[in-house]
C-alpha positions as CSV (number, residue, x, y, z in Angstrom):
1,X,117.5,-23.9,21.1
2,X,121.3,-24.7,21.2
3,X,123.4,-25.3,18.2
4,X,127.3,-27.0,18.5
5,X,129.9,-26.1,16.2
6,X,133.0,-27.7,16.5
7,X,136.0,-28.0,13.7
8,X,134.5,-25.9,11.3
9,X,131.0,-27.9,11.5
10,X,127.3,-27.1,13.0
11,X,125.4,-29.8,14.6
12,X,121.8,-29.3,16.0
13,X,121.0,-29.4,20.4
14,X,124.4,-31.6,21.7
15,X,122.0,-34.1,24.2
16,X,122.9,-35.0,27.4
17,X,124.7,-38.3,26.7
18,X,126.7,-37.0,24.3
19,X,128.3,-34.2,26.3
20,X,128.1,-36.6,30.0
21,X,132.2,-37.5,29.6
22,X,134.9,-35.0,29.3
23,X,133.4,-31.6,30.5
24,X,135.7,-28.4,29.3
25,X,138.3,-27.1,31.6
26,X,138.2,-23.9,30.0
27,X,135.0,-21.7,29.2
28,X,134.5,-18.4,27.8
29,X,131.1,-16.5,27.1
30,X,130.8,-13.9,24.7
31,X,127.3,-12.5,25.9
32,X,125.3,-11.3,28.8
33,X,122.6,-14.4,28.7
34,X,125.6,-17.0,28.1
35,X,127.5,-14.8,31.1
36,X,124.3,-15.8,33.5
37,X,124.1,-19.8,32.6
38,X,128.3,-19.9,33.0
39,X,128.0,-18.3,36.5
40,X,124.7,-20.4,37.3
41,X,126.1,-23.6,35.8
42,X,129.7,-24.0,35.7
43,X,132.8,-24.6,38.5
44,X,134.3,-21.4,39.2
45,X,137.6,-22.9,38.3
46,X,136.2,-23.8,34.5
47,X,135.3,-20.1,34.1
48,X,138.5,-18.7,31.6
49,X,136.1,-15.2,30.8
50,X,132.8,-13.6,30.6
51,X,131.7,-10.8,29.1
52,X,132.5,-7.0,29.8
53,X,128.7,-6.3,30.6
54,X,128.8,-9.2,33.1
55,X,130.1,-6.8,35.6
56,X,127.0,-4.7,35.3
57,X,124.4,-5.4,38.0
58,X,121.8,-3.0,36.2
59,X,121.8,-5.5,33.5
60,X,124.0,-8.8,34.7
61,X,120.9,-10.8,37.6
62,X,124.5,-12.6,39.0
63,X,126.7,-9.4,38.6
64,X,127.6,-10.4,42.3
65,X,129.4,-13.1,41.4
66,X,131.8,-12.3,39.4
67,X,134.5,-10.9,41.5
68,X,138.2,-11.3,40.3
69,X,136.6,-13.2,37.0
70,X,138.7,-12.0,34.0
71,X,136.5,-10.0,31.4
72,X,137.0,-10.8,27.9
73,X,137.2,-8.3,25.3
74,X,134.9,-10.2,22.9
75,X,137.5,-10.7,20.0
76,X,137.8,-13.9,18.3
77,X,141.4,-13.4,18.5
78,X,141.5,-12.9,22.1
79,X,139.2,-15.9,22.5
80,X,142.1,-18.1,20.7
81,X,145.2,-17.7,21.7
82,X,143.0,-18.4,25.4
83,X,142.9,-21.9,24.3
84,X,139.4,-22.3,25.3
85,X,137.8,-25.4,25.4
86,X,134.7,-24.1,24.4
87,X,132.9,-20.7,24.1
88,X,129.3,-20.2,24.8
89,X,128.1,-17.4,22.2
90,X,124.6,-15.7,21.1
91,X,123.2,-15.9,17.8
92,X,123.0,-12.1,17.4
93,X,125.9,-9.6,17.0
94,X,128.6,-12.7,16.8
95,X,128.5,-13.5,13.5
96,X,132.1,-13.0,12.3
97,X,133.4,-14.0,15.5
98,X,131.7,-17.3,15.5
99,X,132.9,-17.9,11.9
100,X,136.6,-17.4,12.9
101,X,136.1,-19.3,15.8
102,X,134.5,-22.4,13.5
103,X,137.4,-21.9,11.2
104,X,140.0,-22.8,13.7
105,X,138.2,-25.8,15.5
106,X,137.1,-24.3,18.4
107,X,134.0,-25.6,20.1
108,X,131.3,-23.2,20.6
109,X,128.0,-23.3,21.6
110,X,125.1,-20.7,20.5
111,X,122.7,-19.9,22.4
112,X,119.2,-18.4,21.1
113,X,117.1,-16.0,23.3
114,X,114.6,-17.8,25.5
115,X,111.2,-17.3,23.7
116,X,109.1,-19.8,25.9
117,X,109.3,-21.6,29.4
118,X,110.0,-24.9,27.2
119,X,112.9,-24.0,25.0
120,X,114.6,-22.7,27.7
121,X,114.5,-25.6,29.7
122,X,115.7,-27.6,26.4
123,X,118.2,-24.6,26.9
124,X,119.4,-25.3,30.7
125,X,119.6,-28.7,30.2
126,X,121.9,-29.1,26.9
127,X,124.0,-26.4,28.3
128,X,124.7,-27.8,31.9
129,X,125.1,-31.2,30.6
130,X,128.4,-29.5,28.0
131,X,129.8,-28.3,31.1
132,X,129.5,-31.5,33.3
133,X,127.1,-30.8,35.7
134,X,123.7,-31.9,34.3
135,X,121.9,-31.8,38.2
136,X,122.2,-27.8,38.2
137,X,120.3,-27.4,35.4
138,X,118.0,-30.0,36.4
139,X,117.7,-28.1,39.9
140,X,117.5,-24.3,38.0
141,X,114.7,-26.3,36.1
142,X,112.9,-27.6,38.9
143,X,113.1,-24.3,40.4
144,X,111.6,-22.6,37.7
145,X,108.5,-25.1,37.4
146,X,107.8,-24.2,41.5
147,X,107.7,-20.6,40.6
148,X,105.7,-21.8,37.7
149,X,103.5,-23.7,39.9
150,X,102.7,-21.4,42.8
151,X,101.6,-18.3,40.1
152,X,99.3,-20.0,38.0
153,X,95.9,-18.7,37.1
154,X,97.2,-15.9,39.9
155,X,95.3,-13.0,38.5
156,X,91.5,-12.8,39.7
157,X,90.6,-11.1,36.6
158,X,91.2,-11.0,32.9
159,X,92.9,-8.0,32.5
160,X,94.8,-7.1,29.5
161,X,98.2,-6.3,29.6
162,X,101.0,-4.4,27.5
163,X,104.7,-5.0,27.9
164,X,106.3,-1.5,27.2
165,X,110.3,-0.9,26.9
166,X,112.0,2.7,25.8
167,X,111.0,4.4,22.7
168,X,107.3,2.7,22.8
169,X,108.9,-0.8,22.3
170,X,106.6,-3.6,22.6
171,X,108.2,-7.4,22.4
172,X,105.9,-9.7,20.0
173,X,103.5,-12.1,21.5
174,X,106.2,-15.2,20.8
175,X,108.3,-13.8,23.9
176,X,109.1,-15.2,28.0
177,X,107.4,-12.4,29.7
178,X,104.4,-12.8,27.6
179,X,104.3,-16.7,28.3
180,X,104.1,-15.7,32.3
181,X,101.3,-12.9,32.3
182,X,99.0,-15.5,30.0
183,X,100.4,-18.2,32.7
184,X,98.7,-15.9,35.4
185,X,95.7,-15.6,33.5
186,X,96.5,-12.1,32.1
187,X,95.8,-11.4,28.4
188,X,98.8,-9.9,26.0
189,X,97.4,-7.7,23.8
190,X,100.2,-7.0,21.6
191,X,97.7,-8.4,18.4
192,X,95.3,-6.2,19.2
193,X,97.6,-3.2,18.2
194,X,98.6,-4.8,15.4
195,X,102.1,-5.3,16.8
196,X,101.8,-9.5,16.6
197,X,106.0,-9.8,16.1
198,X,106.6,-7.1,18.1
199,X,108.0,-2.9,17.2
200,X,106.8,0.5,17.9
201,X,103.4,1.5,19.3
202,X,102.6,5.1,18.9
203,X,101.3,7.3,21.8
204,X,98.5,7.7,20.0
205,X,97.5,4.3,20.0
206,X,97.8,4.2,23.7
207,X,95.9,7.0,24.8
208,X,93.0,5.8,22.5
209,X,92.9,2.2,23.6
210,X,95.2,1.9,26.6
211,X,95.7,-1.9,28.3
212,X,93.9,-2.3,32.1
213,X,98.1,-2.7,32.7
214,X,101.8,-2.0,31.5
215,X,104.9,-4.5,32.5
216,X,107.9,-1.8,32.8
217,X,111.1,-1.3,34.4
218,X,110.7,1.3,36.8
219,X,113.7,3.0,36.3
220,X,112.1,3.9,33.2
221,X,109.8,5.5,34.8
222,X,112.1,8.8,34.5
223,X,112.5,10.9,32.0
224,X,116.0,10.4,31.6
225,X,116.5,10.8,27.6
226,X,114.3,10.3,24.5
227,X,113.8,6.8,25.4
228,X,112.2,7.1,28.6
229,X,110.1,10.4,27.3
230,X,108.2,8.5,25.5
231,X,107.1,6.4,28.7
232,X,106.1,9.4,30.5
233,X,104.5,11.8,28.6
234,X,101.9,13.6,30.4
235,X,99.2,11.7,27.7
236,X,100.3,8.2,28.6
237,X,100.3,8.9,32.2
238,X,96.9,10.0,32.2
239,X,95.5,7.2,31.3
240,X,98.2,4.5,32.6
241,X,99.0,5.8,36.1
242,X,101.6,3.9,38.7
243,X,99.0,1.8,40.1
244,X,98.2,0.3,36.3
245,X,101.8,-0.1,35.7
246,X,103.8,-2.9,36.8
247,X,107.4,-3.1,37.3
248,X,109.7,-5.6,36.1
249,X,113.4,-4.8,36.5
250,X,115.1,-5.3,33.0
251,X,117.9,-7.4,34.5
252,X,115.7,-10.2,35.6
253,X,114.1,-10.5,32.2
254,X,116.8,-9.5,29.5
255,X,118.0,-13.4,30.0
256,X,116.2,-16.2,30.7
257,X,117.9,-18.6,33.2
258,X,118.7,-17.8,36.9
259,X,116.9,-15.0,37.2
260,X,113.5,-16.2,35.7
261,X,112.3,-17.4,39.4
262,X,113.1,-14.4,40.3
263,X,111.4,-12.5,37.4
264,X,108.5,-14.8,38.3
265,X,108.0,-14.0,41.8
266,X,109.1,-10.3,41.0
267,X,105.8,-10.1,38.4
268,X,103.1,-12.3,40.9
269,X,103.8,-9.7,43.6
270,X,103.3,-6.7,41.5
271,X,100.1,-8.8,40.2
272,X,99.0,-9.4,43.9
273,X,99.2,-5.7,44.7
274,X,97.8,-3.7,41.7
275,X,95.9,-6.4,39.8
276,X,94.0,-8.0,42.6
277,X,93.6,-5.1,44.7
278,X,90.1,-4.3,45.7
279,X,88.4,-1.7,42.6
């Protein structure tokens, strides 16, 4: 979902007719996700700033496109005496800045965190249409239902499948990465631990009952600091070795956008090779 605020006022998804005439000639994002749809979306030349962690490639999928881009700070203030003609935004962590920004008319669009294939398609195609250039989200769209298209039903058997971040994280059953293993005909089996919404599974639980599979980054698959520990503790690894784990690099799925056909493709291959092997 996208929200508009502009003068001091919200207004539900802007549509595409709406937003067709007069695209801004200055644009700044405040996030990592809104950094990815600017760089996917946008002229070059309507770019005023993105944010600081757009730099980083192990987080930003377009990091390599940044170059001499200026880098915002991520103050309100900053963001107004810019002049911008409108600043793309998430919902989380902005709050006051948003508010200051609504106080003193600036246009600013919030973006929520793709939870499904759908809203983020609502997503690409309110957004590209506000910058002027409806037929790139259109073609991001288009390129997402192809990748979409040639992974469905993929897996040759029903096996179940975790998704597993740092500390024993797992993401509730309501998220994008969830959407695409059931797409390939994988079952999420976050309910099943009792972790519906998402939080913390315990070792224990996974030693007991471990999934056929875990989705993970592998560069997680170091012991680099409590948070990785957890993912390889001697326990978990016995019964979840590298060929049941499959790796998915964070920075295609921390955003949906640009890098979901490559997340996509990224997750099919690992399915081909460890899921569909021979037993």
């Amino acid at each position: 979902m996208v929200r508009l605020a502009a003068a001091g006022r919200s207004e539900t998804a802007p549509s595409v007719a709406r937003y067709a005439e007069a695209p801004p000639a200055r644009v700044v994002s405040l996030n990592l996700c809104a950094d990815q749809l600017l760089l996917a979306l946008a002229d070059r030349g309507q770019i005023a700033s993105l944010s600081p962690l757009s730099r980083d490639a192990d987080y930003s999928f377009l990091a390599g496109r940044v170059g001499d881009l200026p880098v915002n700070g991520g103050t309100g203030e900053e963001i107004l005496v810019g002049e911008a003609g409108l600043v793309l935004s998430g919902r989380y962590g902005t709050r006051v800045k948003r508010e200051l920004l609504e106080r003193h008319g600036v246009p600013l669009m919030v973006l929520d965190p793709w939870r499904d294939i759908a809203g983020g398609r609502e997503q690409l195609t309110a957004v590209a249409a506000r910058l002027g250039h409806p037929e790139r989200g259109a073609a991001l769209a288009a390129e997402i239902e192809a990748a979409l298209a040639r992974t469905k039903g993929l897996a040759r058997r029903p096996a179940t499948v975790l998704v597993l971040y740092r500390r024993g994280y797992v993401p509730g059953e309501r998220s994008l990465v969830a959407e695409l293993l059931s797409h390939m005909g994988l079952q999420p089996m976050q309910a099943r631990l009792g972790l519906p919404q998402g939080g913390l599974v315990r070792l224990e639980q996974l030693v007991m009952g471990p999934p056929d599979f875990v989705v993970m980054d592998e560069a997680d698959a170091r012991a680099i600091d409590n948070g990785t520990a957890f993912l390889v503790h001697p326990a978990l690894a016995g019964v979840l070795p590298p060929e049941r784990r499959l790796f998915l690099p964070d920075r295609l799925t921390i955003c949906g956008g640009p890098s979901t056909p490559a997340a996509i493709d990224a997750l099919a291959a690992e399915v081909r090779a460890k899921v569909n092997r021979e037993r």
